[in-house]
ZAGUKE-109735 format. One record per residue: residue number from 1; residue in one letter; x, y, z of N, C-alpha, C in turn. Coordinates in Angstrom, 3 decimals, padded with zeros to 6 digits, m for minus. Last residue first. Layout:
[lumse NUM,"a",[X,Y,Z],[X,Y,Z],[X,Y,Z]]
...
END
This chain:
[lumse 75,"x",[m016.748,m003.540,m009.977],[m018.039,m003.957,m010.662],[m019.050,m003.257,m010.160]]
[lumse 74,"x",[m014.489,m003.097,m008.879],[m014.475,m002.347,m010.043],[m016.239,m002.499,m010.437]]
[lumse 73,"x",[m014.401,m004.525,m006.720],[m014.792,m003.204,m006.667],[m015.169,m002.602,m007.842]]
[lumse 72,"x",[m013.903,m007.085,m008.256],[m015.100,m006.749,m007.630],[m015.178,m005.459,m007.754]]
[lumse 71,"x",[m011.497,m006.111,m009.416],[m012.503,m006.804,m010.303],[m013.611,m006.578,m009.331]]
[lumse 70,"x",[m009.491,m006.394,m006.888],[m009.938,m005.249,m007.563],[m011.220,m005.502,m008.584]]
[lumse 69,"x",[m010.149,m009.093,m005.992],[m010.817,m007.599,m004.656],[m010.943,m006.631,m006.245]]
[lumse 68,"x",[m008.422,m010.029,m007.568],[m009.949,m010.750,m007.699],[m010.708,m009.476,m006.558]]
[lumse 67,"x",[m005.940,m009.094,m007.341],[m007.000,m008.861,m008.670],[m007.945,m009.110,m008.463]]
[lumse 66,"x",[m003.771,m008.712,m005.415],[m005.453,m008.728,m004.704],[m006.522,m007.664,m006.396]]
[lumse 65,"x",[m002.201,m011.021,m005.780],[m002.517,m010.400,m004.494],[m004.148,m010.374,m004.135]]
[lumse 64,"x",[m001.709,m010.627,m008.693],[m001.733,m012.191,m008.065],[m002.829,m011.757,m006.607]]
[lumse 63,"x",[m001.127,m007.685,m008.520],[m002.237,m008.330,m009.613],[m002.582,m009.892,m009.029]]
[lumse 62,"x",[001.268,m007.224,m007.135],[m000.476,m006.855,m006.656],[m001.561,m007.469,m007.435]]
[lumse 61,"x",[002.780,m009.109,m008.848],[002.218,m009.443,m007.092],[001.138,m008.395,m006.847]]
[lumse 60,"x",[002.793,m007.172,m010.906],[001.902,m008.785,m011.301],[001.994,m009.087,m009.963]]
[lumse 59,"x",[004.230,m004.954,m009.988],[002.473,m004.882,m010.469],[002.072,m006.673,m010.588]]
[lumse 58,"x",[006.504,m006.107,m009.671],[005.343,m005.636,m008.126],[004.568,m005.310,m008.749]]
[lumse 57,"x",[007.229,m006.617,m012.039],[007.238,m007.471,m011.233],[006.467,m007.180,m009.933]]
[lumse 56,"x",[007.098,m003.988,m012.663],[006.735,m005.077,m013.674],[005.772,m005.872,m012.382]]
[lumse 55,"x",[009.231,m002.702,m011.503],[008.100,m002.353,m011.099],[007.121,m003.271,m011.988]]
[lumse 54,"x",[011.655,m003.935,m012.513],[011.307,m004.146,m010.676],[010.209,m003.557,m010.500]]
[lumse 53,"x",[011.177,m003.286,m015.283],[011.171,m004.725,m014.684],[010.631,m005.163,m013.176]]
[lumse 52,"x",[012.186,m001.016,m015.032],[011.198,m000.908,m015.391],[010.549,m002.417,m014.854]]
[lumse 51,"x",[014.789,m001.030,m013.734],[013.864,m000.404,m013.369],[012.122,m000.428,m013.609]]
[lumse 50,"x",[016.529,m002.019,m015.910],[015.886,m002.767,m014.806],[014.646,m002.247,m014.002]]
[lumse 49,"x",[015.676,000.111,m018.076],[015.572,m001.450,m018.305],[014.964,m002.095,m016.861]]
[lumse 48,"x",[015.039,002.967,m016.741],[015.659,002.390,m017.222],[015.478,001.018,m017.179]]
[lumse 47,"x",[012.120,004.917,m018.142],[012.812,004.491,m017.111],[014.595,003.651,m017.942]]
[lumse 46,"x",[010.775,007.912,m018.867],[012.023,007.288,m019.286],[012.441,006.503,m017.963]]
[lumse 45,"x",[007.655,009.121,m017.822],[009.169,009.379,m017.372],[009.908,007.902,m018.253]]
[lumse 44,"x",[005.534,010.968,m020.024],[005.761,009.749,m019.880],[007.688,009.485,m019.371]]
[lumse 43,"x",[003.201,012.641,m021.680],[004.571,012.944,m020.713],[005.147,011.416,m020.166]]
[lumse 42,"x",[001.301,013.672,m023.720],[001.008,013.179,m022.512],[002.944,012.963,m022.713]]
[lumse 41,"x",[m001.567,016.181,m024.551],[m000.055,016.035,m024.519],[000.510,014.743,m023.004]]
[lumse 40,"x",[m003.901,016.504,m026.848],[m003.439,016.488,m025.793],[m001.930,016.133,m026.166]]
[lumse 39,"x",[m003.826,017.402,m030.051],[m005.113,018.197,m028.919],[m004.540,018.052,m027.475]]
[lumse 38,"x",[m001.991,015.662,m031.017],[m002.410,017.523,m031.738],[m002.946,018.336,m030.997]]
[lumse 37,"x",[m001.409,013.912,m029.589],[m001.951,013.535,m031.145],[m002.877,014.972,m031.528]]
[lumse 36,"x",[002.152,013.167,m028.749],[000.849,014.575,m028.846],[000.060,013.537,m029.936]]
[lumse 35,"x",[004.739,012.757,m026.286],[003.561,012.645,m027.291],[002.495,013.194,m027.310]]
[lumse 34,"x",[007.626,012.301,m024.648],[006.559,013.302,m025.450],[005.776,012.714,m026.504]]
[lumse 33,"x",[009.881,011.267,m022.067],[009.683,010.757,m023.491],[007.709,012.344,m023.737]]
[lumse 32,"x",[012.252,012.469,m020.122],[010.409,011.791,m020.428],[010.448,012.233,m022.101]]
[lumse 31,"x",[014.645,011.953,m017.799],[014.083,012.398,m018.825],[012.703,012.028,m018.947]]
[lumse 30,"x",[015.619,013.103,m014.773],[014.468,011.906,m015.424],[014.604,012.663,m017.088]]
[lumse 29,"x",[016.561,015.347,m013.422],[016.876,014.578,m014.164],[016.709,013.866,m014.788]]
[lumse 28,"x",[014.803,015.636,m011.327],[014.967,016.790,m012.067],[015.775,016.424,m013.361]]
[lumse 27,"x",[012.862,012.593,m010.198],[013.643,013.660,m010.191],[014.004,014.431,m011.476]]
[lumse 26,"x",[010.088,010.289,m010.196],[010.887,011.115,m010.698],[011.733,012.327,m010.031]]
[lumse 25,"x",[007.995,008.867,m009.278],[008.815,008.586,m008.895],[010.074,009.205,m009.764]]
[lumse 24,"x",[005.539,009.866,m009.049],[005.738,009.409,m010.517],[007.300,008.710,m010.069]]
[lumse 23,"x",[005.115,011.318,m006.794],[004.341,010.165,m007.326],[005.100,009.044,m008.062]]
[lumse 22,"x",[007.228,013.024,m006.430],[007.217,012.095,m006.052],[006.802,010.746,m006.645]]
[lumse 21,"x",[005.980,014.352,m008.641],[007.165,014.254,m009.386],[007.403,012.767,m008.241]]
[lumse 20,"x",[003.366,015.437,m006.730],[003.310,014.845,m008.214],[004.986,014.077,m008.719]]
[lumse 19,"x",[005.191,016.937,m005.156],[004.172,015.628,m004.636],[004.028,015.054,m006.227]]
[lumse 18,"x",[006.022,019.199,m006.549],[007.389,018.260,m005.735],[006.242,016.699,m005.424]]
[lumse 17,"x",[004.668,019.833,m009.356],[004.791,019.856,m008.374],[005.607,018.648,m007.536]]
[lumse 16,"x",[005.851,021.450,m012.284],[005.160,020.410,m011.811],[005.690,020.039,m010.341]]
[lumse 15,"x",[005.214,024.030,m014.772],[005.906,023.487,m013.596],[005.189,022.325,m012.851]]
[lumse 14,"x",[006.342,024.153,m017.624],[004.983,023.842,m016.818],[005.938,022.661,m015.770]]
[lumse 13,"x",[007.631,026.882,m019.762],[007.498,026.039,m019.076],[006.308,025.482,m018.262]]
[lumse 12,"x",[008.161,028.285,m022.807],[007.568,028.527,m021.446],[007.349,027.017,m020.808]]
[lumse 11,"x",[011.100,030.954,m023.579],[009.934,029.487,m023.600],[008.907,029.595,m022.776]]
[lumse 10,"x",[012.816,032.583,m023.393],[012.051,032.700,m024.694],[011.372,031.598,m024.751]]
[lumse 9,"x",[012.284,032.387,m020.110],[013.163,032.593,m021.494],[012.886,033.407,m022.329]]
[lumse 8,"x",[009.679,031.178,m019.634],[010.620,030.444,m018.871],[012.063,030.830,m020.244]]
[lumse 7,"x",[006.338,031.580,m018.394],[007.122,032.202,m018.864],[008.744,031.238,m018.461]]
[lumse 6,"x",[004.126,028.992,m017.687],[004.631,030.273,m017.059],[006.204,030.167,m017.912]]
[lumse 5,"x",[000.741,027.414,m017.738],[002.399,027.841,m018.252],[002.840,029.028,m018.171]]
[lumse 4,"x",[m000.908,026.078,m015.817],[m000.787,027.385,m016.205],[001.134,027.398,m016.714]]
[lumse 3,"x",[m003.019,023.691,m014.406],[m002.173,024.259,m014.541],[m001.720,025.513,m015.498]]
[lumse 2,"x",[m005.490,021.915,m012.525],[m005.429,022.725,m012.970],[m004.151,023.770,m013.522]]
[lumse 1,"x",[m006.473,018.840,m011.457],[m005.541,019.922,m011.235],[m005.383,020.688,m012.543]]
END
């Protein structure tokens, strides 16, 4: 996907789409943390403690689940 900063002030903004924000499991409120190493820019939503944990925890059950399927495919 392909995006385009659009005027927003004296700023400019980059709008991001209602399916994407789903994804990420974010609202208009989320903060996100910023990092650059000069060339790219990557975005990263601010969770909170537990939050971060309850998705921890359902990555190591998909990982228990079905690591040995993913490792194949991957091969």
């Amino acid at each position: 996907m392909v995006k385009s900063l659009t005027k927003h002030g004296n700023s400019y903004a980059l709008v991001i789409d209602k399916p994407i924000l789903e994804l990420l499991r974010v609202a208009p409120d989320t903060p996100f943390e910023i990092l650059s190493d000069g060339q790219c820019l990557v975005l990263t939503p601010v969770r909170k403690p537990d939050e971060q944990e309850k998705f921890d925890r359902a990555l190591d059950r998909i990982h228990t689940h079905f690591g040995r399927a993913m490792r194949r495919l991957a091969e």
